[in-house]
C-alpha positions as CSV (number, residue, x, y, z in Angstrom):
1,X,-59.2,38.1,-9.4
2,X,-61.2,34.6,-7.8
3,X,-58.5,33.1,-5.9
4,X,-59.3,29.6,-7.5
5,X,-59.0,31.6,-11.1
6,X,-56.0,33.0,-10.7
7,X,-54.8,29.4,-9.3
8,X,-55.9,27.8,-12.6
9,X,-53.4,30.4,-14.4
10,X,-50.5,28.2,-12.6
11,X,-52.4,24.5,-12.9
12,X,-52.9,25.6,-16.0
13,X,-49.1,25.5,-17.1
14,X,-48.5,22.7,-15.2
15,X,-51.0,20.8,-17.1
16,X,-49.3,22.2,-20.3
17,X,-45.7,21.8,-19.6
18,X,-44.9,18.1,-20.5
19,X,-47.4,17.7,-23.6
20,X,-44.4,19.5,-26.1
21,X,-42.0,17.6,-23.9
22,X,-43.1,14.4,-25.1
23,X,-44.5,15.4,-28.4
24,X,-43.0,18.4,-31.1
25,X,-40.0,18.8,-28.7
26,X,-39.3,15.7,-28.2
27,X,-39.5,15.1,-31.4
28,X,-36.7,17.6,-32.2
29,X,-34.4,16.4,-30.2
30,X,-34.6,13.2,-31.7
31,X,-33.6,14.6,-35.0
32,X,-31.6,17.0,-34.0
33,X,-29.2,14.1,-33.0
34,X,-29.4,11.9,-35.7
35,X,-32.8,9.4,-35.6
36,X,-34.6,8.0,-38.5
37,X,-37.9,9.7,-39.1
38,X,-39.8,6.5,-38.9
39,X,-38.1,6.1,-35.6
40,X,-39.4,9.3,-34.7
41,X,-42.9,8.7,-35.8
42,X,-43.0,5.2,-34.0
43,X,-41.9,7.2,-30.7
44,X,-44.6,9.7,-31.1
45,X,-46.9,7.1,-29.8
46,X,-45.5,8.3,-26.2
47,X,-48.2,10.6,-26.5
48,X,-51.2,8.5,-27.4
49,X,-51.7,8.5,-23.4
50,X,-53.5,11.6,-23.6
51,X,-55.9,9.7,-26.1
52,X,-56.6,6.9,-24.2
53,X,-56.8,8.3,-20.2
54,X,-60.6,7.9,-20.9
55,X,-59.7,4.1,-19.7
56,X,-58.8,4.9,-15.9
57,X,-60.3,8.6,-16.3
58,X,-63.2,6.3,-14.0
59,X,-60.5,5.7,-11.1
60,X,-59.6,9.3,-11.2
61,X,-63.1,10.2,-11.0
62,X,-64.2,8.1,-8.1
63,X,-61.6,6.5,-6.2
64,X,-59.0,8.0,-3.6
65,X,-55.6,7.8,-3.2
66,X,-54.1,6.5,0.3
67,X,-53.4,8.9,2.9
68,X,-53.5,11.8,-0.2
69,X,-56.8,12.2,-0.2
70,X,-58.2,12.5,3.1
71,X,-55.0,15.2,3.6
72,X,-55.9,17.2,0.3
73,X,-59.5,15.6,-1.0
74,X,-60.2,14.1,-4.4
75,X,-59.1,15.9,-7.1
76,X,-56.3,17.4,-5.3
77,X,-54.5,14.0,-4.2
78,X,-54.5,13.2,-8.0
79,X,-53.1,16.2,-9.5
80,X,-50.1,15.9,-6.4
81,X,-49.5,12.5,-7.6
82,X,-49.6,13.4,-11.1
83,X,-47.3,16.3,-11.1
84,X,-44.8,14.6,-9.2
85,X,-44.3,11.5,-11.5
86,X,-44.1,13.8,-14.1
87,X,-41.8,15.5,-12.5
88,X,-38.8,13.2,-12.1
89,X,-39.5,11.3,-15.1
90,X,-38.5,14.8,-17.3
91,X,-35.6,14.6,-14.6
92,X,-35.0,10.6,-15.5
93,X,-35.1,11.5,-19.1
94,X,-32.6,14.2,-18.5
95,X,-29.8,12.3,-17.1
96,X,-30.2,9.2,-20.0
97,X,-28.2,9.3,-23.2
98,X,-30.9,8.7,-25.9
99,X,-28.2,8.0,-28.0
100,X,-27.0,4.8,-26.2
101,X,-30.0,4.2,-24.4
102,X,-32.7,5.7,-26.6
103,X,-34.6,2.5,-24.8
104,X,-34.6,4.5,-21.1
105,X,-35.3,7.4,-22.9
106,X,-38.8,6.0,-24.2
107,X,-39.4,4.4,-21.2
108,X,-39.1,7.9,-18.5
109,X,-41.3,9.6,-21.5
110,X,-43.9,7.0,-21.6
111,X,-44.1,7.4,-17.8
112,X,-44.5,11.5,-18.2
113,X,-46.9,11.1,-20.8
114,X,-49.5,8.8,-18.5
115,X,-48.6,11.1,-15.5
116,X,-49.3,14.0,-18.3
117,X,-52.4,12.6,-18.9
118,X,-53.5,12.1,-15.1
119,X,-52.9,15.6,-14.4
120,X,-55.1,16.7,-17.3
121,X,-58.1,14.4,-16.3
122,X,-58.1,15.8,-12.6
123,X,-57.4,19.0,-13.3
124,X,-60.3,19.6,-16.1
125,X,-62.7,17.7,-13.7
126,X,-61.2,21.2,-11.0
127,X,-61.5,23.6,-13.4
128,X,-65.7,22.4,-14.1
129,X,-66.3,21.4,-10.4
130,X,-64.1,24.6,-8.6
131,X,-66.3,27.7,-9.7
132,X,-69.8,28.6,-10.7
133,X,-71.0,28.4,-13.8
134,X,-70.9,32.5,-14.3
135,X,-67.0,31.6,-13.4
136,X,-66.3,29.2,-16.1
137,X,-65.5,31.3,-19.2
138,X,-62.7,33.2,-16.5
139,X,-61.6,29.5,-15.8
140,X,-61.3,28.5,-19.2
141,X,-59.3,31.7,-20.1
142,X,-56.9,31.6,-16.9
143,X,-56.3,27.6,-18.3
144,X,-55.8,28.3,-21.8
145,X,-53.4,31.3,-20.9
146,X,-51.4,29.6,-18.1
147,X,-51.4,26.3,-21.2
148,X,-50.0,28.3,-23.7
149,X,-47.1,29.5,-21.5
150,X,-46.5,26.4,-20.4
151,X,-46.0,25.4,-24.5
152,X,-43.7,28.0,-24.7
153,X,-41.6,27.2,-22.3
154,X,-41.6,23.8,-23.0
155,X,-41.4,24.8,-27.0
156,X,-39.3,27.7,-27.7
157,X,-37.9,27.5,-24.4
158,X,-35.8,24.7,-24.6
159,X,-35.0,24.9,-28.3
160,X,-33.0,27.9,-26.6
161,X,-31.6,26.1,-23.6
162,X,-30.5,23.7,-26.1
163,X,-29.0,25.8,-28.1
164,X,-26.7,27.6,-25.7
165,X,-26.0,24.6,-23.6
166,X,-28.0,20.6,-23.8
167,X,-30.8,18.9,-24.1
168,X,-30.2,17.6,-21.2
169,X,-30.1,20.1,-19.5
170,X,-33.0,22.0,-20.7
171,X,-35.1,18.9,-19.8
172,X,-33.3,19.5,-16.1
173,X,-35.0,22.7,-16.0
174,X,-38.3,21.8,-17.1
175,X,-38.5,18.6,-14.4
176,X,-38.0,21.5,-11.9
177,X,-40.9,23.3,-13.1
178,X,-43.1,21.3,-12.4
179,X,-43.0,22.6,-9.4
180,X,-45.4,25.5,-10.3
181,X,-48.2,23.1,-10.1
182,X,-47.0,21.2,-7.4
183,X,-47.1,24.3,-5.3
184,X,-50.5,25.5,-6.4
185,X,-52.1,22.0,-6.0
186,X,-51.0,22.3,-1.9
187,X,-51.7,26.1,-1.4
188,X,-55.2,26.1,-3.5
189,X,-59.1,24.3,-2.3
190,X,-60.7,21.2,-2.9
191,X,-64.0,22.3,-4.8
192,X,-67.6,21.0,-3.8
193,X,-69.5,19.4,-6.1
194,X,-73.7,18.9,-5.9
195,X,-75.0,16.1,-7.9
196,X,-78.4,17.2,-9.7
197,X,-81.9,15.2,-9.4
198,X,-81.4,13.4,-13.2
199,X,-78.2,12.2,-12.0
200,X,-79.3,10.9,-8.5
201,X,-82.4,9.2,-10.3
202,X,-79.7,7.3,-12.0
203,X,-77.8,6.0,-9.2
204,X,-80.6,5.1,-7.6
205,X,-81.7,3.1,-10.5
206,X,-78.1,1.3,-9.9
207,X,-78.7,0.9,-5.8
208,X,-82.5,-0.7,-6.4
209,X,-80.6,-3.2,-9.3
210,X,-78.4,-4.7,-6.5
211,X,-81.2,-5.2,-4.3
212,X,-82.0,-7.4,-6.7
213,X,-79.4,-9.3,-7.1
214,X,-77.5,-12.1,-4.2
215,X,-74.2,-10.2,-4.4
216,X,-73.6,-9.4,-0.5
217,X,-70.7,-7.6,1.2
218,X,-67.4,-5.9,-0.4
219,X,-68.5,-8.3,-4.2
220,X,-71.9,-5.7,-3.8
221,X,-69.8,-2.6,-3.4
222,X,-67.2,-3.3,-6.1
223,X,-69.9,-3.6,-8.3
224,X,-71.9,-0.7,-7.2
225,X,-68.6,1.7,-7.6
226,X,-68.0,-0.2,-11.3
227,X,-71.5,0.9,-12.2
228,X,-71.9,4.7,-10.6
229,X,-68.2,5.2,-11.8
230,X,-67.8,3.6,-15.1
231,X,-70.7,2.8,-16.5
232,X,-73.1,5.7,-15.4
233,X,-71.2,8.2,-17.1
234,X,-71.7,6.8,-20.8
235,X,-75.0,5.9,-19.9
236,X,-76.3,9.3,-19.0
237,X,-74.8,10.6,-22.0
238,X,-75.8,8.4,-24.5
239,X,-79.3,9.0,-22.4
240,X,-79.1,12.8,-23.3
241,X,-78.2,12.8,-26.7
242,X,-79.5,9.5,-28.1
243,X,-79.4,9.2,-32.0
244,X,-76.7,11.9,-32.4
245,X,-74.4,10.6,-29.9
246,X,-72.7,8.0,-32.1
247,X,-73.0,11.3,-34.7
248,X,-70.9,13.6,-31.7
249,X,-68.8,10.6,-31.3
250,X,-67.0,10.8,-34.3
251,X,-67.2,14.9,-35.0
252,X,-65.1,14.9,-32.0
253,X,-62.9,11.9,-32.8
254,X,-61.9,13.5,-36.4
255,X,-62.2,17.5,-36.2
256,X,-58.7,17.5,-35.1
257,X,-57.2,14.9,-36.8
258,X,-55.7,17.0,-39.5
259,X,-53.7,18.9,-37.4
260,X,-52.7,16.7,-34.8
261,X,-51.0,14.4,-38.0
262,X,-49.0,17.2,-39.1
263,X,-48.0,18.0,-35.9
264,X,-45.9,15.0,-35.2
265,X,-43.8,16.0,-37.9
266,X,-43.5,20.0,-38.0
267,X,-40.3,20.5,-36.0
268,X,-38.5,17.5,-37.8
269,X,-40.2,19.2,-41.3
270,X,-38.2,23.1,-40.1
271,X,-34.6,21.0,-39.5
272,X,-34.9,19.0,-42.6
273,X,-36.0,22.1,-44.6
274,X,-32.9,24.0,-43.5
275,X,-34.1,26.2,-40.5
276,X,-32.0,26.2,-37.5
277,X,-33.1,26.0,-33.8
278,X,-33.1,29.5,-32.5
279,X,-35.6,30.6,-35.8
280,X,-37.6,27.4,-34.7
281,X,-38.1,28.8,-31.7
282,X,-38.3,32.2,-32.1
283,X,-40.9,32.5,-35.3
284,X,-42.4,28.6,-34.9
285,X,-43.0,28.6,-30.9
286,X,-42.9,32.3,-29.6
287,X,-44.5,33.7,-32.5
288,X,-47.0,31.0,-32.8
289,X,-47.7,31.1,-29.1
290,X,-49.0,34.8,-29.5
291,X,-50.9,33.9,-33.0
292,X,-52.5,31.1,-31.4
293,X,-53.4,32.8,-28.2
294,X,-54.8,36.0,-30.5
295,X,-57.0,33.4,-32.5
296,X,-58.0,31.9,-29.0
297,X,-59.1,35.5,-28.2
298,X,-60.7,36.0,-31.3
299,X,-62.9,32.3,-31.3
300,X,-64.4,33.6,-27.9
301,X,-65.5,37.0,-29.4
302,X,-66.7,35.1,-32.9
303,X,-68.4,32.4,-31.2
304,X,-70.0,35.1,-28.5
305,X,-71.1,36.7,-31.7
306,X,-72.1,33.9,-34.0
307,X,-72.6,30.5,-31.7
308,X,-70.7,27.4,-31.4
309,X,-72.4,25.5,-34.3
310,X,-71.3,28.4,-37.2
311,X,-67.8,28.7,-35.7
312,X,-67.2,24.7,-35.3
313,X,-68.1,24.5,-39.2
314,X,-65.9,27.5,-39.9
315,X,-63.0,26.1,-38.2
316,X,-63.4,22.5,-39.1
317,X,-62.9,23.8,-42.6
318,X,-59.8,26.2,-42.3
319,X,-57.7,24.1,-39.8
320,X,-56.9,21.2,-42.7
321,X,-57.0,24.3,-45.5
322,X,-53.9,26.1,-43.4
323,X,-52.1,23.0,-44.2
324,X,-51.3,23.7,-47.7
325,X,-49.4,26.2,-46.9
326,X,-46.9,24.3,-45.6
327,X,-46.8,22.2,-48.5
328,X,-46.2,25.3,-50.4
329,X,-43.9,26.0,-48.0
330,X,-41.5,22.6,-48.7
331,X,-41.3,23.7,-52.6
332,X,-40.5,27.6,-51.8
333,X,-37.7,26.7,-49.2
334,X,-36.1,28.1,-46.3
335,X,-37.8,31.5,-46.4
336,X,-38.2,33.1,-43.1
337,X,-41.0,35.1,-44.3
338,X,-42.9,32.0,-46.3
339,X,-42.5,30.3,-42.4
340,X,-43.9,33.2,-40.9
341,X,-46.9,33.2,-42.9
342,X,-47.7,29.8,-42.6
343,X,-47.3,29.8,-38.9
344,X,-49.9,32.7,-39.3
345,X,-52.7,31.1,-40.9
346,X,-52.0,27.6,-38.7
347,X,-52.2,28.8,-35.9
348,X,-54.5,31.8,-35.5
349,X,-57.2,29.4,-36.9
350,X,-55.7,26.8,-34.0
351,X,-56.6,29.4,-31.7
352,X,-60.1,29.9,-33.4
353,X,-60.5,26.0,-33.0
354,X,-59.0,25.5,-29.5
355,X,-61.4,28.1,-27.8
356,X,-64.6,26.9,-29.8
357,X,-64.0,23.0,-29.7
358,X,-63.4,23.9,-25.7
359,X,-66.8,25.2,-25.1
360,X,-68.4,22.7,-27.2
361,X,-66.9,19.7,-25.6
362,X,-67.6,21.2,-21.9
363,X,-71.5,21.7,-23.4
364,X,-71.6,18.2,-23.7
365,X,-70.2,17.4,-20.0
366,X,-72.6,16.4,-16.7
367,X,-71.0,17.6,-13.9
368,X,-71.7,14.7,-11.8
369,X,-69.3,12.7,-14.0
370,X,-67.0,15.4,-15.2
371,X,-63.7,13.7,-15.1
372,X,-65.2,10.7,-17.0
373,X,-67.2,12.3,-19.5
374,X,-64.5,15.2,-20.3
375,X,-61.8,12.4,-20.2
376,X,-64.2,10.8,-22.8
377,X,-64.6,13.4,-25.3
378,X,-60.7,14.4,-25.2
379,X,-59.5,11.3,-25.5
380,X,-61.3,10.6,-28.6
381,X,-60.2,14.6,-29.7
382,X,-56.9,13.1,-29.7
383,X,-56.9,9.5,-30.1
384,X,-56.8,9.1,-34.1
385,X,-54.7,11.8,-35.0
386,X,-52.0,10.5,-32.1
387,X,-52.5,6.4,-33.4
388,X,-52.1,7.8,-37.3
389,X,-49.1,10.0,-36.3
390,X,-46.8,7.3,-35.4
391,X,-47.2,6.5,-39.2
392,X,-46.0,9.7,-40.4
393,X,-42.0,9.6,-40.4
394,X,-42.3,6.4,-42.7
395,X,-45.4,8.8,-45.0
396,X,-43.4,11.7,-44.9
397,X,-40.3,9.7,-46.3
398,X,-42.5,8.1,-48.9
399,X,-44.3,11.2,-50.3
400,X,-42.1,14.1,-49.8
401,X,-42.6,17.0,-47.7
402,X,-45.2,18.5,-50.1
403,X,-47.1,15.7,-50.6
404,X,-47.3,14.9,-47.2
405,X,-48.7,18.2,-45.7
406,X,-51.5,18.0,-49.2
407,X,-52.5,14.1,-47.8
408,X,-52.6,16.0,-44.2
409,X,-55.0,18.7,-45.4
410,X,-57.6,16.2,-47.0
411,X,-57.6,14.6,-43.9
412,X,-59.8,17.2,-42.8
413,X,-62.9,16.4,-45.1
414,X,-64.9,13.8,-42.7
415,X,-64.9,16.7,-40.1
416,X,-66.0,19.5,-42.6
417,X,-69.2,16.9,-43.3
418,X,-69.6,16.1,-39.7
419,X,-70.0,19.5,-38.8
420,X,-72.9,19.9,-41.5
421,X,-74.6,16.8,-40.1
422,X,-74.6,17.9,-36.5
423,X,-75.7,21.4,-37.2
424,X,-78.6,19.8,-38.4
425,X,-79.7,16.8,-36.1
426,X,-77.9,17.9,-33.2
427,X,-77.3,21.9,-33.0
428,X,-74.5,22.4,-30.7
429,X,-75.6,25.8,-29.3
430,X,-79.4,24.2,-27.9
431,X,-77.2,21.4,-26.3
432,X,-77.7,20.5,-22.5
433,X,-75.7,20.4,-19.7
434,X,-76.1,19.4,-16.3
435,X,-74.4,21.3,-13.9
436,X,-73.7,22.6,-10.3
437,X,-76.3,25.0,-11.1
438,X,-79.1,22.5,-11.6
C-alpha cells in the first residue's frame, strides 16, 4: 500500500505496453495481411532499441531535459518525454496503411521502440532509486504485475480488437493508453538518491585528474560529466567484479537468447500452423499471461528457498528445453490442447526466469549509476537474441517449423555452461551491491 508502489503498478504497464506493439504483435499483423516472413524477421529489428539503449542510457542518467526537469526532476522529465513519443507514434502507426506505405509504418515503430526503450531506462533507474531497499521486492512485484497487463493488452488485446474491427484501430486504442503512465509520471515523486563513500572516492578520483590537466572552462565540464556519467559506471563495475566480469558479461548476453529467437516468430508460427486470432489470443496471450505471472510467483518462492545461483542454472536449462515442444508441436498440428501444453511449460518456466534473472541483474547494480549499469546489463539480456531474430523468417523458411524451434532450443547450451562457470568463480547469491543503504 506505499504510494510510490502502488504507482509502479501503473509505470509498470506503461513501460510494458509498446514492447508486444513492436515485437510478437506487430509481427502478427504483418502476416496477418500478407508479408513475407523474411520481411517480417528483417522488421523485427524495430525492437533491437531495447538492446542497445545502454548507448544514451548515460544521458538519461545524468543530463536534464529543458524546462522538464526543473518542473518534474530527473527521472520524471524522462519518462514524460518518453511516454509521450511513444504515444503518438502507436497513434502515427495507426492511421498509415502498411500495406502501401509499410515504409511509414517502420519508421513511427522505430520511433516507439527508442521512446520504448527511454521509458524503460528511467523508469528501472525509479523503481531502484524511489524506495528502500526493504521496499524493492514490493517494487519489483507491483512492476512485473502492472508489465504483464500491459502484455496483455497489448497481446491478446488487440488480437481481439482486431478481430471484431482493425488493426488500426486497436493500435488507436493502445496510443491512448499511454496515457496511464503519462498520468502517473505527473501525479507520483521524484525519488532521492544518496551516493555511498566507494562511489564518491571515485568521482573524486575523476575531479583531482582534471586538476591535472590544462582543460579550463565549459571543455573541463564536458569532460568531467563524459567521465562521472559514462565512464564511471563501467569502471566501478568492472572494479567490483574483476576477472568474472567479462564471465557475467556474457551469462547475461546469452541466457535469454533462446527464447527471445523464438519469439520473433511465435505468432507468425500459430497463423501459419492453422490457428486463428481469437485462439491466439485467448490460449497464447491470456492464458500465457497467467502461466507466466504463476511461474513469476513461483521463481520468487524457489529462489527465497534455494538462492539465485541454483535457480539461474535451473532455469537456464529448461527455458531452451520448453522449446521442443513446439517443434513437436509443428508435426502434431493444430491441436488446441498440444498449444496449450506448450504454452504451459514455455511460459511458466519464463516466469521462473523473469523473476530470478530480475534479482540477479539488480544484484549486480550500484545505485549511484543505476540507469547506466541496469541499462547495461539489459541491453546485453536482449541484444543477441533481438540482432539473431531478424534472421529468423528467412531460418524458419529454410528449415521448417520443426527444425527451426530444435535449432532454437540448442541455442540455449552456452548459457546452461555459463551458469556452471559463474556458480563457481563468481556465486551470484555472495554478490555486492551498493545501495541507498550504504
Amino acid at each position: 500500500m506505499h504510494p510510490r508502489v502502488t504507482g509502479m503498478l501503473f509505470l509498470g504497464f506503461s513501460a510494458g505496453l509498446p514492447l508486444l506493439l513492436v515485437g510478437g504483435t506487430f509481427t502478427a499483423w504483418l502476416r496477418d495481411i500478407g508479408i513475407e516472413l523474411a520481411a517480417i524477421g528483417f522488421l523485427s529489428w524495430v525492437g533491437i532499441a531495447h538492446s542497445i539503449k545502454v548507448f544514451w542510457a548515460p544521458v538519461v542518467d545524468r543530463a536534464p531535459l529543458p524546462l522538464l526537469t526543473r518542473v518534474l526532476g530527473r527521472r520524471r522529465a524522462w519518462m514524460l518525454a518518453a511516454q509521450t513519443a511513444v504515444g503518438l507514434s502507436l497513434l502515427g502507426m495507426a492511421a498509415a496503411d502498411p500495406v502501401d506505405q509499410l515504409w511509414l509504418v517502420a519508421v513511427w515503430a522505430v520511433i516507439a521502440a527508442l521512446g520504448s526503450a527511454t521509458q524503460d531506462v528511467a523508469v528501472d533507474a525509479y523503481r531502484v532509486e524511489a524506495v528502500a531497499r526493504h521496499l524493492q521486492a514490493a517494487m519489483a512485484a507491483a512492476y512485473v504485475t502492472g508489465y504483464r497487463v500491459a502484455l496483455l493488452v497489448a497481446g491478446a488485446g488487440v488480437l481481439h480488437i482486431a478481430a471484431m474491427g482493425s488493426w488500426s484501430l486497436a493500435y488507436a486504442i493502445m496510443g491512448v493508453l499511454m496515457a496511464v503512465g503519462i498520468i502517473t509520471t505527473l501525479v507520483t515523486g521524484e525519488p532521492e538518491v544518496n551516493i555511498n563513500g566507494k562511489t564518491r572516492e571515485l568521482e573524486e578520483t575523476v575531479i583531482r585528474y582534471l586538476e591535472t590537466t590544462r582543460d579550463t572552462g565549459i571543455r573541463r565540464r564536458i569532460t568531467a560529466w563524459l567521465i562521472s556519467a559514462v565512464i564511471c559506471p563501467f569502471a566501478d563495475f568492472f572494479k567490483r567484479y574483476g576477472k568474472a566480469s567479462a564471465a557475467i558479461l556474457v551469462f547475461v548476453a546469452l541466457f535469454r537468447i533462446s527464447d527471445i529467437f523464438m519469439g520473433v516468430m511465435a505468432n507468425p508460427f500459430y497463423l501459419d500452423l492453422g490457428f486463428d486470432k481469437t485462439q491466439i489470443a485467448n490460449v497464447a496471450a491470456a492464458f500465457g499471461l497467467a502461466m507466466t505471472l504463476a511461474g513469476a510467483a513461483a521463481g520468487g518462492l524457489l529462489t527465497a528457498r534455494f538462492g539465485i545461483a541454483a535457480m539461474l542454472l535451473f532455469t537456464a536449462f529448461m527455458a531452451p528445453a520448453t522449446n521442443l515442444l513446439f517443434a513437436w508441436l509443428a508435426v502434431t498440428g493444430p491441436e488446441i490442447q498440444g498449444l496449450a501444453v506448450a504454452i504451459i511449460a514455455d511460459n511458466i518456466t519464463g516466469g521462473l526466469a523473469i523473476s530470478v534473472f530480475l534479482a540477479y541483474l539488480s544484484s549486480l547494480t550500484n545505485s549511484a549509476y543505476t540507469a547506466t549499469q541496469y541499462a547495461l546489463l539489459s541491453s546485453l539480456m536482449t541484444l543477441p537474441g533481438q540482432f539473431a531474430g531478424g534472421f529468423t523468417g528467412m531460418l524458419a523458411q529454410y528449415t521448417g517449423w520443426a527444425g527451426f524451434f530444435m535449432i532454437t532450443a540448442v541455442m540455449g547450451i552456452p548459457a546452461i555452461v555459463l551458469a556452471l562457470v559463474l556458480i563457481n568463480i563468481a556465486h551470484p547469491d555472495h554478490s555486492p551491491r551498493p545501495g541507498m543503504a550504504d
